[in-house]
C-alpha positions as CSV (number, residue, x, y, z in Angstrom):
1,X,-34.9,-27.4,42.5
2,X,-35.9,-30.7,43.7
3,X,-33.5,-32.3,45.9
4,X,-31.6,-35.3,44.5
5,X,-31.6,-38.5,46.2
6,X,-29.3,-41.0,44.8
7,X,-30.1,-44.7,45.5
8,X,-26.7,-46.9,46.1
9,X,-26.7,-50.8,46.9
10,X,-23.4,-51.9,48.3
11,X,-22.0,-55.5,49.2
12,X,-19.9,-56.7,51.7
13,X,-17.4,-59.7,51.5
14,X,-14.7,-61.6,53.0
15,X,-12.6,-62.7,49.9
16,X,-10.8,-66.3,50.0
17,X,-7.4,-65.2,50.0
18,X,-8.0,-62.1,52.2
19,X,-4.5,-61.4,54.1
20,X,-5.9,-60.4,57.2
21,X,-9.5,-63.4,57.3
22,X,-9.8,-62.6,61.1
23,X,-9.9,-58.7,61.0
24,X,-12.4,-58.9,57.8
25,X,-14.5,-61.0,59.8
26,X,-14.7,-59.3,62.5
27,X,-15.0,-56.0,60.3
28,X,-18.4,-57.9,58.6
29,X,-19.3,-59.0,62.7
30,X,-19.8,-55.2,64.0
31,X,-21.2,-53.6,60.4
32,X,-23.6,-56.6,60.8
33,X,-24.5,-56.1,64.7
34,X,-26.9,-53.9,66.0
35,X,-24.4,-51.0,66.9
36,X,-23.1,-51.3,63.4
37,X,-26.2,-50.9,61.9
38,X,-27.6,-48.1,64.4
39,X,-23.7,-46.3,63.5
40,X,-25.0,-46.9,59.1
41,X,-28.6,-45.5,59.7
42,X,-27.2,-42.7,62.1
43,X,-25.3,-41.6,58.6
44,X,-28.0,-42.4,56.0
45,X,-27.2,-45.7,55.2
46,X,-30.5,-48.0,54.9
47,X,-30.0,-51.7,55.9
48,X,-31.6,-54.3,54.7
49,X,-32.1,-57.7,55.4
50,X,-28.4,-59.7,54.1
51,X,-28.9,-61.9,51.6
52,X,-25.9,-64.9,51.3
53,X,-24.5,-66.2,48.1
54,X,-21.5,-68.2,47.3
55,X,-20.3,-71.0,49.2
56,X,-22.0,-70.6,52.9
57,X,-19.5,-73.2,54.1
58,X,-16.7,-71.5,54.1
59,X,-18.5,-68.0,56.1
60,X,-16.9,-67.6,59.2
61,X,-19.4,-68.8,62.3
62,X,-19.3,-65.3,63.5
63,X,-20.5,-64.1,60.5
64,X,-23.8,-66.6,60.2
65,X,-24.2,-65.1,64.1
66,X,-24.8,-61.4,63.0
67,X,-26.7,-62.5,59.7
68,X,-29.1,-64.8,61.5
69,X,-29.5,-61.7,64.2
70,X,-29.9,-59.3,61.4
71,X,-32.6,-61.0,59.4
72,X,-34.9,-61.8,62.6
């Protein structure tokens, strides 16, 4: 029997009411960095490139950081 590979695309937000806006940012920071995304390959988890919709404006800086470093 063939093996099954099942193909999953996941997001990743910071919602505008979010109780705890510093922790989710810095949650999005180390998923984002290189460690983070050495620790999601490690486990099977392909990155790709992170593609920004909604309003930029209101993305923490710290978050623009680790996207900018993550699409180079």
């Amino acid at each position: 029997m063939p093996e099954l590979q099942a193909k999953a695309s996941y997001t990743l937000t910071i919602l505008n009411d979010a109780p705890n806006r510093s922790g989710a940012s810095s949650f999005v920071d180390f998923l984002l960095s290189a460690q983070g995304r050495a620790l999601l390959k490690q486990h099977g988890v392909d990155i790709i490139k992170p593609a920004v919709t909604g309003n930029v404006q209101a993305m923490p800086p710290s978050v623009q950081i680790v996207i900018d470093a993550a699409n180079q």
